[in-house]
VMD Tcl script that builds the backbone (N, CA, C; Angstrom):
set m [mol new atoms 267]
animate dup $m
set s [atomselect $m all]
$s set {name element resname resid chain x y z} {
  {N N UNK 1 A 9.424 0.278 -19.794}
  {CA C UNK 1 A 10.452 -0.340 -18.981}
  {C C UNK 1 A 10.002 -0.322 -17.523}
  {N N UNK 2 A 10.033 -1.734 -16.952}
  {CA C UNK 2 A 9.675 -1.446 -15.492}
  {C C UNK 2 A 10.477 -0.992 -14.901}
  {N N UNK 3 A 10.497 -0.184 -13.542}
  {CA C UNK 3 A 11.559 -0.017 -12.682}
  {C C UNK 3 A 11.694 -1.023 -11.453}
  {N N UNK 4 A 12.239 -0.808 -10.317}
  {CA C UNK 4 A 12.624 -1.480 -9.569}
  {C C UNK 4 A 11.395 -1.221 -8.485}
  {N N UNK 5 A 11.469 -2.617 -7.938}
  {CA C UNK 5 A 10.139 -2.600 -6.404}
  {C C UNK 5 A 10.958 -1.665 -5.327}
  {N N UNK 6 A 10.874 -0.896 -4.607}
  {CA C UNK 6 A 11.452 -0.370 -3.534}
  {C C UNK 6 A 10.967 -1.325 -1.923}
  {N N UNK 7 A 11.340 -2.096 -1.291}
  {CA C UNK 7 A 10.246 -1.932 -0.439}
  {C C UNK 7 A 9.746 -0.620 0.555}
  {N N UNK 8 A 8.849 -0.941 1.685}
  {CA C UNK 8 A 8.671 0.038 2.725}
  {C C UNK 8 A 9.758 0.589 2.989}
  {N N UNK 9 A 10.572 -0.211 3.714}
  {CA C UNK 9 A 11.587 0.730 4.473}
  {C C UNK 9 A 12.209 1.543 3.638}
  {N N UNK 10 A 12.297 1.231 2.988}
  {CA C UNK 10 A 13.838 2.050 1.939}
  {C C UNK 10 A 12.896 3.175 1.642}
  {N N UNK 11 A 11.581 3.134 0.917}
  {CA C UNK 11 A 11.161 4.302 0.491}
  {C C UNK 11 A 10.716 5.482 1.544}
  {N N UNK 12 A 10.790 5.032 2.576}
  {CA C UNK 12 A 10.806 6.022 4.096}
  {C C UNK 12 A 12.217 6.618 3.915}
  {N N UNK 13 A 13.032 5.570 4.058}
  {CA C UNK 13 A 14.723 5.770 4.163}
  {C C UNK 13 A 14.766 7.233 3.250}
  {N N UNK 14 A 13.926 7.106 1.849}
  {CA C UNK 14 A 14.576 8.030 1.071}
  {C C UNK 14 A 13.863 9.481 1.122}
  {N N UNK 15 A 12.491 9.172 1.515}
  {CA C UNK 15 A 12.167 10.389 2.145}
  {C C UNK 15 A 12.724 10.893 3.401}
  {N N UNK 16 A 13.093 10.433 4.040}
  {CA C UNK 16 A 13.675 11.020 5.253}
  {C C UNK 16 A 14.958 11.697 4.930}
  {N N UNK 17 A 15.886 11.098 3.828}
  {CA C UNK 17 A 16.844 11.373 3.593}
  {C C UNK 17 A 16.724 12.819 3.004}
  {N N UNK 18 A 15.672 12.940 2.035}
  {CA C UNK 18 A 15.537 14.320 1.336}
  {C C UNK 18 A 14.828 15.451 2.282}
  {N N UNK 19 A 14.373 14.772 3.589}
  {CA C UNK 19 A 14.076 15.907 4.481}
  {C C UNK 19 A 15.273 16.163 5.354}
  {N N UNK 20 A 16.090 15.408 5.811}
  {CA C UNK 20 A 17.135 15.458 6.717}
  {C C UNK 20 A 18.893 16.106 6.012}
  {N N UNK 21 A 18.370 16.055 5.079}
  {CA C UNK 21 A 20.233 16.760 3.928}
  {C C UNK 21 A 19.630 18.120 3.419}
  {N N UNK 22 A 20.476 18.785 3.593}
  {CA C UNK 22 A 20.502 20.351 2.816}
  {C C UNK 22 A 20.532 19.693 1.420}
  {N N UNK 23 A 20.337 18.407 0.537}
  {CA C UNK 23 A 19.877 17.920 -0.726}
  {C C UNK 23 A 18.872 18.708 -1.378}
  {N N UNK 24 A 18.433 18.369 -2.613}
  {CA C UNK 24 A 17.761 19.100 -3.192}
  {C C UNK 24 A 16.607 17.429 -3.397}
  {N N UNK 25 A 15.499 17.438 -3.355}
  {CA C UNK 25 A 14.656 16.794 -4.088}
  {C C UNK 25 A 14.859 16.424 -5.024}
  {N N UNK 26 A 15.285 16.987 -5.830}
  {CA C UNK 26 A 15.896 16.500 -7.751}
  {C C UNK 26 A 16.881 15.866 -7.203}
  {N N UNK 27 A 17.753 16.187 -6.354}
  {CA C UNK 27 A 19.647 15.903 -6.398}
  {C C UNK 27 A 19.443 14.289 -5.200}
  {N N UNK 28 A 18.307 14.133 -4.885}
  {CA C UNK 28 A 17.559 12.716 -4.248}
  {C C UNK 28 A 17.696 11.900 -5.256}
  {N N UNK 29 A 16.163 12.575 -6.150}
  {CA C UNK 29 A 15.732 11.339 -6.988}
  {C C UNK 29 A 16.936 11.386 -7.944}
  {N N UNK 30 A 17.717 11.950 -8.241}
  {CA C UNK 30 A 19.061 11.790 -9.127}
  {C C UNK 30 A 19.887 10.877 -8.720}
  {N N UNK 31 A 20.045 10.660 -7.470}
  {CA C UNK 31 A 20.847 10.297 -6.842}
  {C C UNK 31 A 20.183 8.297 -6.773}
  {N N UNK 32 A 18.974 8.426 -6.084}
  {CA C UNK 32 A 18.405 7.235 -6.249}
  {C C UNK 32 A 18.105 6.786 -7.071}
  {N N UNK 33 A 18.119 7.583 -8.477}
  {CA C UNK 33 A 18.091 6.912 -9.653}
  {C C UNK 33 A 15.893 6.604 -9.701}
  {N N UNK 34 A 14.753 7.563 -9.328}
  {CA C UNK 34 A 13.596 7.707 -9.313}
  {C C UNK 34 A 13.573 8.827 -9.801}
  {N N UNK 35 A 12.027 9.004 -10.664}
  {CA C UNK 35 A 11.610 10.066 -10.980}
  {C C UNK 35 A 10.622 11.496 -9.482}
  {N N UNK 36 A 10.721 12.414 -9.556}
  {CA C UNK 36 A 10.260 12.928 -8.768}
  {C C UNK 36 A 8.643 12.578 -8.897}
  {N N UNK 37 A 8.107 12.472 -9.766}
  {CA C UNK 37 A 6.830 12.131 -9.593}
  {C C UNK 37 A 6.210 11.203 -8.241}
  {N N UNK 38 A 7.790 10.029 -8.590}
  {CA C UNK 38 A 7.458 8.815 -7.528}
  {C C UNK 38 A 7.738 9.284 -6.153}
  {N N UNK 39 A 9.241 10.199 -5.982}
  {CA C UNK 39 A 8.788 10.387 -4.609}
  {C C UNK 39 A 7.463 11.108 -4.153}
  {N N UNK 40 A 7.293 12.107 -4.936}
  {CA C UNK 40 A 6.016 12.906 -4.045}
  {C C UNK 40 A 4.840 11.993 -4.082}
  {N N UNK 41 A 4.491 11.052 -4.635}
  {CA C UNK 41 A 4.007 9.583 -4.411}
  {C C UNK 41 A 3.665 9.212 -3.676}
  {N N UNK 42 A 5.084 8.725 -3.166}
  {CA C UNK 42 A 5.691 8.154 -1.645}
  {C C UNK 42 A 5.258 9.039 -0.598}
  {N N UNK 43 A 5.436 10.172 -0.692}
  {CA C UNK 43 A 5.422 11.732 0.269}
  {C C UNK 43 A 4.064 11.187 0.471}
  {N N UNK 44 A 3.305 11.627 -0.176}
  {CA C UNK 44 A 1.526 11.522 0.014}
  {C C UNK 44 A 1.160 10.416 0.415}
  {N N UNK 45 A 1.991 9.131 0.032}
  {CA C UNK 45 A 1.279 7.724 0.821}
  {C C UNK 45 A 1.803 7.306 2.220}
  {N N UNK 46 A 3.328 8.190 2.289}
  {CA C UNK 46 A 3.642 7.394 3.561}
  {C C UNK 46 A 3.974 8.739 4.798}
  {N N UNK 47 A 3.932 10.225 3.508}
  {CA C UNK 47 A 4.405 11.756 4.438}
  {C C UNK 47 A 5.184 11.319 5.858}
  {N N UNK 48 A 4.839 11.230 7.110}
  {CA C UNK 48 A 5.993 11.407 8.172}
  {C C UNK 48 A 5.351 10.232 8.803}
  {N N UNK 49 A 5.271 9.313 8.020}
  {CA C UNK 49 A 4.674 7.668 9.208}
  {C C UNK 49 A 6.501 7.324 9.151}
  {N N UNK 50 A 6.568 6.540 10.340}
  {CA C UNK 50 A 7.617 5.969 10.571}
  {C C UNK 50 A 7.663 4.534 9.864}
  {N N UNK 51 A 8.908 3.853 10.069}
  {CA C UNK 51 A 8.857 2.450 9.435}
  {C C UNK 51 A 7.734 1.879 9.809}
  {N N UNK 52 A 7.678 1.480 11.171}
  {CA C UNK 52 A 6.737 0.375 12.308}
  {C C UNK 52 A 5.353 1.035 11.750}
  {N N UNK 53 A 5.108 2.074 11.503}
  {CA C UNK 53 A 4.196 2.386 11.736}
  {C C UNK 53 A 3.637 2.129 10.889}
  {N N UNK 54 A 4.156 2.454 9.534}
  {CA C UNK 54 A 3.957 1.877 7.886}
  {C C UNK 54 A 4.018 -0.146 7.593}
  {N N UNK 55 A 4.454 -0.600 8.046}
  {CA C UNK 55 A 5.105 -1.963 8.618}
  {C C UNK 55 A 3.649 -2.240 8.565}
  {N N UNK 56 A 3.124 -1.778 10.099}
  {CA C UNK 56 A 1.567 -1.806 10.422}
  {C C UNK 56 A 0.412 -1.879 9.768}
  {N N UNK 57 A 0.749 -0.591 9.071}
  {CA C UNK 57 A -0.568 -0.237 8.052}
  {C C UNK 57 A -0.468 -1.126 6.887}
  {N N UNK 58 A 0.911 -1.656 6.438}
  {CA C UNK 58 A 0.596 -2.883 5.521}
  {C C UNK 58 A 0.078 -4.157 6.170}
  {N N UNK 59 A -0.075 -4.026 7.184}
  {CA C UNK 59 A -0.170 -5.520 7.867}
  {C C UNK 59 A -2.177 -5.327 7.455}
  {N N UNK 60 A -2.386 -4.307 8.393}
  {CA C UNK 60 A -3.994 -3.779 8.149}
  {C C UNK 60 A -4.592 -3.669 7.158}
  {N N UNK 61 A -3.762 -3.035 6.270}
  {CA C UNK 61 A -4.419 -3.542 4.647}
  {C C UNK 61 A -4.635 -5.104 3.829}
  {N N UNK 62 A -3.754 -5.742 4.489}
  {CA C UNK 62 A -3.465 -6.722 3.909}
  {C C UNK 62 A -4.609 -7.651 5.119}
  {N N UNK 63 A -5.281 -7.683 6.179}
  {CA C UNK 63 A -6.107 -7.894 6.893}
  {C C UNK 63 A -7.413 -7.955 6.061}
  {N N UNK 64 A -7.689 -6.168 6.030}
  {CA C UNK 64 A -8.784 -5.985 5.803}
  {C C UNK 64 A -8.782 -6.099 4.474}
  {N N UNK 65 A -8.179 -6.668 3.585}
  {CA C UNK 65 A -8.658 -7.869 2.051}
  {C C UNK 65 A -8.993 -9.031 2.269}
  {N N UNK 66 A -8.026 -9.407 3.395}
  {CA C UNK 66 A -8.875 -11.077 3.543}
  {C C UNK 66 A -10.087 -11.153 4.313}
  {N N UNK 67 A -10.284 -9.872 5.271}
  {CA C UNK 67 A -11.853 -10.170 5.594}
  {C C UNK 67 A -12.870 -9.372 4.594}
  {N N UNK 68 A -12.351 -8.630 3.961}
  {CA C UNK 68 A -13.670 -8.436 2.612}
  {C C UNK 68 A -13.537 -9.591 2.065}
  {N N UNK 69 A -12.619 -10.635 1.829}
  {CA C UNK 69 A -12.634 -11.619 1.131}
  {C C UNK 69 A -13.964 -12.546 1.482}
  {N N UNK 70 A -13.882 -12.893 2.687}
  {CA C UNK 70 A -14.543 -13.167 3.594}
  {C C UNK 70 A -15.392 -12.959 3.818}
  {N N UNK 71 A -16.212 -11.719 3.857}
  {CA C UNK 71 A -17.008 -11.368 3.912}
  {C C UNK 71 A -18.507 -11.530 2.607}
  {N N UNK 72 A -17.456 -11.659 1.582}
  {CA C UNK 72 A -17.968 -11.563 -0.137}
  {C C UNK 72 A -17.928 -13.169 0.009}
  {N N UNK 73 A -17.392 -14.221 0.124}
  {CA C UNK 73 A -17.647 -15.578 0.344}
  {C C UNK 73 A -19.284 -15.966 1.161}
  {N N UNK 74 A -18.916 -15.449 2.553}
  {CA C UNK 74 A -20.579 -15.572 2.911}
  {C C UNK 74 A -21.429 -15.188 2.353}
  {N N UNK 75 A -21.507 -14.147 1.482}
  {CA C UNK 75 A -22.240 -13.370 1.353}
  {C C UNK 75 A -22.967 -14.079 -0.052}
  {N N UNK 76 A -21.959 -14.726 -0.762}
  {CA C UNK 76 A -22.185 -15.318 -2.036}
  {C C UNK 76 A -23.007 -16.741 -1.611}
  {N N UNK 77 A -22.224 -16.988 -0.687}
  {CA C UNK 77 A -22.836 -18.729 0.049}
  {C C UNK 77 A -24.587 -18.442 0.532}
  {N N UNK 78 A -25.069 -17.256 1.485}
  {CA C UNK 78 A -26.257 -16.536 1.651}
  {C C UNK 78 A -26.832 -17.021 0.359}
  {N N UNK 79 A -26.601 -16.630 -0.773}
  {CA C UNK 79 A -27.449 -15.556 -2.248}
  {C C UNK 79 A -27.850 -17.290 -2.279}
  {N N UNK 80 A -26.536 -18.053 -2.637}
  {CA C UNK 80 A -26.720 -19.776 -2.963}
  {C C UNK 80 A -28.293 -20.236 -2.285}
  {N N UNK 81 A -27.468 -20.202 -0.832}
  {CA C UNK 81 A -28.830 -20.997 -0.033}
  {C C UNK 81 A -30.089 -20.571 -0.667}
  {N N UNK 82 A -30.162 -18.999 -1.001}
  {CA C UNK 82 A -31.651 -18.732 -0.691}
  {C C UNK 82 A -32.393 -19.365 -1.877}
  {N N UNK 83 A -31.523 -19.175 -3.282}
  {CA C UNK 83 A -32.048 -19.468 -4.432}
  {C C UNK 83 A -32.463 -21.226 -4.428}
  {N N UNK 84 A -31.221 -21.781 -3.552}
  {CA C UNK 84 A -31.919 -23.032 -3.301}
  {C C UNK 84 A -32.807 -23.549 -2.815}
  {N N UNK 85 A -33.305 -22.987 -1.839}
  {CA C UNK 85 A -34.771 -22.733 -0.521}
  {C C UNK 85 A -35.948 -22.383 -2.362}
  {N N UNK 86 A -35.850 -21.364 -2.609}
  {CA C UNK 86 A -36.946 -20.452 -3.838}
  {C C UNK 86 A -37.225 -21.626 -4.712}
  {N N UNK 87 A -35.536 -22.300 -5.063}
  {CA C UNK 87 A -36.114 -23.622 -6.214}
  {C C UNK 87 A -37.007 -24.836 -5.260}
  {N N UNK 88 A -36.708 -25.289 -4.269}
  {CA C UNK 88 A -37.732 -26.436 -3.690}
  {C C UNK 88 A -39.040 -25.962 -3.233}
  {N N UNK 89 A -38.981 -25.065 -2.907}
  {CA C UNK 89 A -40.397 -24.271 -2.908}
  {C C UNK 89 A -41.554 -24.241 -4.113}
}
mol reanalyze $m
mol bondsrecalc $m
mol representation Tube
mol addrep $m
């Protein structure tokens, strides 16, 4: 069964929430209806980044795929030329 997409913000929202309430971690993910596995997940991917800051780092990830993209395009176009240069030769 799939579960639900969270986006960024919310999954900050809910860590913050389980650091900021005398809550329990269980009495969180109980509450949000997640397994604890997923928050400590979350903990380890996003620990004390703020929204903007996380906001960011998706922006940068999502950057630096389109210039490996990019990068693997030239790089393939290079391999082309040369083999074409080797065949008229």
């Amino acid at each position: 069964m799939k579960g639900k997409r969270y986006s960024t913000e919310t999954k900050i929202r809910i860590l913050r929430e389980a650091e900021g309430s005398d809550k329990t971690i269980q009495d969180v993910c109980r509450a949000r209806q997640i397994s604890e596995q997923t928050f400590h997940r979350w903990k380890r991917e996003f620990g004390m980044m703020e929204v903007d800051q996380a906001k960011q780092l998706k922006e940068l990830q999502k950057e630096n795929a389109r210039l490996k993209r990019m990068l693997a395009d030239e790089m393939l176009g290079k391999e082309l030329l040369k083999e074409a240069l080797e065949k008229k030769l």
